[in-house]
N, C-alpha and C positions, 0 to 999 in steps of 0.2 A: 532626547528626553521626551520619551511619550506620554500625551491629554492622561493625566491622573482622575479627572471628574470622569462621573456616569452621567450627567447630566449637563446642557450648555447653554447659554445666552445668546440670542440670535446676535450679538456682540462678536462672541467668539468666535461661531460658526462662520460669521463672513468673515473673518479672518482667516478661518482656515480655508474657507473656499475660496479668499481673493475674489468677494464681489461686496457692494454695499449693504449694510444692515437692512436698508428700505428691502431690498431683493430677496432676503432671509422672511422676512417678515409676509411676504408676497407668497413666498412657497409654502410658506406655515397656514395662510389666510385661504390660499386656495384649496389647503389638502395636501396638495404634494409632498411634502414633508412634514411630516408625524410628530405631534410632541402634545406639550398641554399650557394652559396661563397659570399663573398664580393666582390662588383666591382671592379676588378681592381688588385685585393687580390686572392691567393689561398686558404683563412682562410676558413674554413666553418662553418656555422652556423645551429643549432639546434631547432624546435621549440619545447619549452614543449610540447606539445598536440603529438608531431610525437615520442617523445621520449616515453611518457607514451604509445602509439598502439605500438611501436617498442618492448619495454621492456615485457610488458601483451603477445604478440604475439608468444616472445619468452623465456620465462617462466624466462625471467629475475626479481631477486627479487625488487620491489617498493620501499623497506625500503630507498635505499638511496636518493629516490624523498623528502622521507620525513622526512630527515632531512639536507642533502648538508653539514654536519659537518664531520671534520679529525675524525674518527672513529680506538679508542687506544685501543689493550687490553695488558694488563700486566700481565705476570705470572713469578712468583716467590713464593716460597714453603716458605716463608720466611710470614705468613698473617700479619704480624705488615707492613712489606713493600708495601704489596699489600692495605693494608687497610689506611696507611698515602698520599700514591701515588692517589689512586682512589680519594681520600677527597680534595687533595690539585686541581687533574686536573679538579676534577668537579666543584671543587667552584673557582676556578683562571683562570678557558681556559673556551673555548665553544666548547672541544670536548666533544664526546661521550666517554664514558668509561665502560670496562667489563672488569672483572680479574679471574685469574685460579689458581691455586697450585700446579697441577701435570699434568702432559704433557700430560693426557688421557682428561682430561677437559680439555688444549689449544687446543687440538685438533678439540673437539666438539665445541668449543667457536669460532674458527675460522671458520670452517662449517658455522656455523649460522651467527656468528658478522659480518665476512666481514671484517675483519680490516684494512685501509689502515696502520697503523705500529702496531709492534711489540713489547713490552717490554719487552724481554727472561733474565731472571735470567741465568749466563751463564754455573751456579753449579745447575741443576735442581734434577740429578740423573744421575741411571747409563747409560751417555752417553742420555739421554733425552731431553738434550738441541740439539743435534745431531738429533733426532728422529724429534722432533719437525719444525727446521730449515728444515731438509729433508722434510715433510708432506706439508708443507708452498712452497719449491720451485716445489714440482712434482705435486702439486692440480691448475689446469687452471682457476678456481673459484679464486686461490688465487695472480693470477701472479704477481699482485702492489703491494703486504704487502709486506713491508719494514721493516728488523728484525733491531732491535739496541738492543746488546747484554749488559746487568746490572749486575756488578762485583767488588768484593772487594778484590780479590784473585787474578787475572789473572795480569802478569809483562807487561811491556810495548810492549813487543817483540809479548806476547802470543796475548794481545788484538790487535796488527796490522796486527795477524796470520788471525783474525775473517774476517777480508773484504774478505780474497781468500777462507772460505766458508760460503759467500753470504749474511755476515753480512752487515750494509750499517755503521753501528754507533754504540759507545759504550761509557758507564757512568759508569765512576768507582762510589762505593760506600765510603761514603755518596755523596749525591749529593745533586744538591740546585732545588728548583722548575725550576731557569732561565735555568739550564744547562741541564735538560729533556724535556722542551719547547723548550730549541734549537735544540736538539736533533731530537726529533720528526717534529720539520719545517723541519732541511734541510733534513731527511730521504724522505719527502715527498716532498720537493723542485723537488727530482729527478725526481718524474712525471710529472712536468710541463715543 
């Protein structure tokens, strides 16, 4: 579903570029990227056409021009989880969805997909849910993915352990479609 606006919120635009609003506002403030404020307002405004010479110029990827959707990938080593998850988000939400199995493909999945959240199974391997969460916060490509950690194991104490590393959210297993859709809103809430 392709951006219907001619015009974007530096909100948006890091969304679609997977980087911080701060950083949006940074490229607006320098010049580098073309737009105008609202009268009256410090908001600034984006024209698609400036955003598209902006992003080609600097070898930022298109993909999120062309679709403006919350972009999920889910990895868990678990495929019956990855494979009821991916079915349900795709036929019940209008994100995008891509899934992994083993921390060497989230890795690659993330490179490419761009996710703005995270679906980390939180028993991936040895200490790979670690490796991965690490990869995710030291890659600048990936500064907005927002990890929400999925677990059926972890005690209440372990899973509140998750936010001091850098988790934002977490679903015990089983979970219900509503309480992964909530999930992933307020994960992504925090960019706005």
């Amino acid at each position: 579903m392709p951006i219907e606006k001619d015009v974007l919120t530096t909100g948006e635009v890091a969304k679609i570029c997977n980087v911080a609003p701060r950083t949006v506002s940074k490229w607006f403030d320098s010049g580098s990227l073309k737009g105008y404020r609202i009268p009256g307002s410090k908001d600034r405004r984006i024209p698609l056409g400036e955003l598209r010479k902006f992003m080609k110029a600097h070898g930022i990827p298109l993909d999120g021009l062309n679709s403006g959707r919350t972009r999920v990938l889910i990895v868990d080593d678990d495929t019956e989880v990855v494979d009821i998850l991916r079915k349900v988000l795709t036929e019940q939400t209008n994100y995008e969805v891509a899934t992994a199995t083993s921390a060497f493909q989230a890795g690659l999945e993330c490179e490419k997909f761009k996710p703005h959240v995270l679906l980390l199974d939180a028993h991936l391997g040895d200490d790979d849910t670690g490796k991965v969460a690490k990869l995710v916060h030291s890659s600048d490509s990936l500064q907005m993915t927002k990890i929400v950690a999925m677990s059926s194991k972890l005690t209440d104490t372990q899973a509140q352990g998750l936010r001091s590393n850098g988790f934002e959210g977490f679903l015990r297993k089983p979970f219900q479609v509503r309480q992964v859709v909530e999930a992933i809103e307020a994960a992504t809430n925090l960019v706005h």
